[in-house]
N, C-alpha and C positions, 0 to 999 in steps of 0.2 A: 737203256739210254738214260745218262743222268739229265734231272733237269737243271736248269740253269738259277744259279741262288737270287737272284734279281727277279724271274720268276715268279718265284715262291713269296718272294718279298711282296711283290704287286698282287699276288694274289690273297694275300691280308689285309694289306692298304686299301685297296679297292672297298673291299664289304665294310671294311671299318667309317671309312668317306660317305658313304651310301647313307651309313647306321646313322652318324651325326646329321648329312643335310636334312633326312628323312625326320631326324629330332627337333631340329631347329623350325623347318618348315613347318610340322603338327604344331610346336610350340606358338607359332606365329599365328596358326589358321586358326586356334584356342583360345583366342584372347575372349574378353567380355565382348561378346555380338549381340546384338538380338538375329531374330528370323531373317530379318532385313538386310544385314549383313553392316547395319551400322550400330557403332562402338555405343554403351549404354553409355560414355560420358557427353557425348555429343547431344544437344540439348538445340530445339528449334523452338525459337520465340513467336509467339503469331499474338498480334493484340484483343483485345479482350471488345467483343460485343458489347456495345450498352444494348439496353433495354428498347431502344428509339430505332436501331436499326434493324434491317432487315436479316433474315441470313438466308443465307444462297440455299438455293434448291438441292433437295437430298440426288437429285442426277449432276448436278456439277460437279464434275472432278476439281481436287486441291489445285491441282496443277492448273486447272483453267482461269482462280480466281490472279486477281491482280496481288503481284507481290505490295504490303504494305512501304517497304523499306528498300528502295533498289540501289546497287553499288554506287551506280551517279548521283542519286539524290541524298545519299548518305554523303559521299563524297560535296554536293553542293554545300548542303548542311555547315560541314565539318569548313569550307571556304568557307562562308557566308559569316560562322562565327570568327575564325581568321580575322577578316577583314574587320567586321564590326572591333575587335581588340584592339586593329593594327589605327582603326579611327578615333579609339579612344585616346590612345598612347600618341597622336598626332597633336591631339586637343590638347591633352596637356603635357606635352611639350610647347604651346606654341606662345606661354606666357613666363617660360621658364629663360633668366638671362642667366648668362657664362654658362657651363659645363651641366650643371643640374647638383643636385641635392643625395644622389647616387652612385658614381664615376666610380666610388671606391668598392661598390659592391657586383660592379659587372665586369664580366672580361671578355674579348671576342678570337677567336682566332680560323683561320681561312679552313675551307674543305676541301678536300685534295678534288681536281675534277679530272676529267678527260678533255683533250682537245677539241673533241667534238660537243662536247657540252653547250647547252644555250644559255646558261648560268652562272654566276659567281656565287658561293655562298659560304657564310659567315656563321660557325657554331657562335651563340650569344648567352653566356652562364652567368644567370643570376644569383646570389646569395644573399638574403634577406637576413639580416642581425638582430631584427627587430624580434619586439615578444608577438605580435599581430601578422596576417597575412598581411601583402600590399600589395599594389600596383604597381607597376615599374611599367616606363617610357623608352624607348632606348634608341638612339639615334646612331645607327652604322655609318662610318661613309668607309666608303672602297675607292681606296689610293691606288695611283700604281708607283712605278719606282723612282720618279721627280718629286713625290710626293703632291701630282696633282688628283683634285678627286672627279674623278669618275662619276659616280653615283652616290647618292643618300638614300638609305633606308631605313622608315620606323620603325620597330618592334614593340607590341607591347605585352607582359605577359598580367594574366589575371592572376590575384588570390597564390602568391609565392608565398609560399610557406616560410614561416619562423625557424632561425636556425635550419634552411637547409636549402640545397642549390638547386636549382630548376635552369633547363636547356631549352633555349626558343633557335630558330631558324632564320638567319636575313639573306633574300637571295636579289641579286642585282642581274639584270637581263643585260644594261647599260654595261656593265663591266666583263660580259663576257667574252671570250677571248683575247682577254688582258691580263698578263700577272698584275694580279692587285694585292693588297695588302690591308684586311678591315681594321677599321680603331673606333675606340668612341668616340661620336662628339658630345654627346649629352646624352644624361641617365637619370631619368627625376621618376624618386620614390611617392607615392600619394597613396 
């Protein structure tokens, strides 16, 4: 009895498919590991003892102590400075008249959202001309399409570098669920 040429075919293909996943997966399982089975570039920061504190007893486990750094409080952090920005860029805007002393170095345009979004929000690109970092102020409002506005938001970014552009975030709660449309009203460099 002959066999069948499709067969014969499959029965090369097969050990061949085998040869590679078997290649590819050792390849994978070879990477730089330690024992632990985590990658030697992977790097855990733990802060450093002074001399004044205590250290934990040789029977605590790692795992028992308190994380120094937790995703919320990094996260509050990272708000906290936000805000402290978003207050300075408030302050000085708030003796700045007409437009600001910047218009020509910021640009805004909308972020695509979902319907379901609780947000409007505004990419805000600054370009600094100057030889010096500076402060920039940046005052969004969010229109919709009578061109009434909606919402006003601050922006301020810190320390924008010379000759080069820097992206900050303006999000309006007020404007969501509304096709709106961000512009400047004022942009003041300090």
């Amino acid at each position: 009895m002959k066999a069948h040429p499709l067969s014969r075919r499959a029965r090369v293909l097969v050990p061949a498919v085998a040869a590679a996943l078997l290649a590819a997966t050792t390849a994978a399982c070879d990477s730089d590991t330690t024992s632990e089975g985590t990658s030697d570039s992977v790097r855990t920061l733990t802060p450093e003892h002074s001399e004044h504190e205590e250290s934990p007893s040789e029977e605590q486990s790692p795992d028992a102590q308190q994380s120094p750094r937790t995703q919320q409080s990094f996260a509050a952090s990272v708000s906290a400075e936000t805000e402290r920005v978003r207050q300075e860029a408030v302050k000085r805007l708030e003796g700045v008249e007409s437009r600001g002393n910047a218009v020509a170095d910021v640009s805004v345009s909308g972020l695509p959202v979902a319907a379901s979004e609780e947000v409007r929000s505004a990419r805000v690109r600054v370009t600094n001309p100057t030889d010096e970092p500076a402060f920039y102020a940046v005052k969004v409002e969010f229109v919709d399409a009578e061109d009434k506005v909606l919402d006003t938001v601050v922006v301020g970014v810190e320390d924008a570098p010379p000759d080069r552009t820097v992206d900050a975030q303006a999000n309006s709660r007020k404007a969501a669920g509304v096709k709106t449309f961000p512009r400047v009203a004022q942009a003041e460099r300090g």
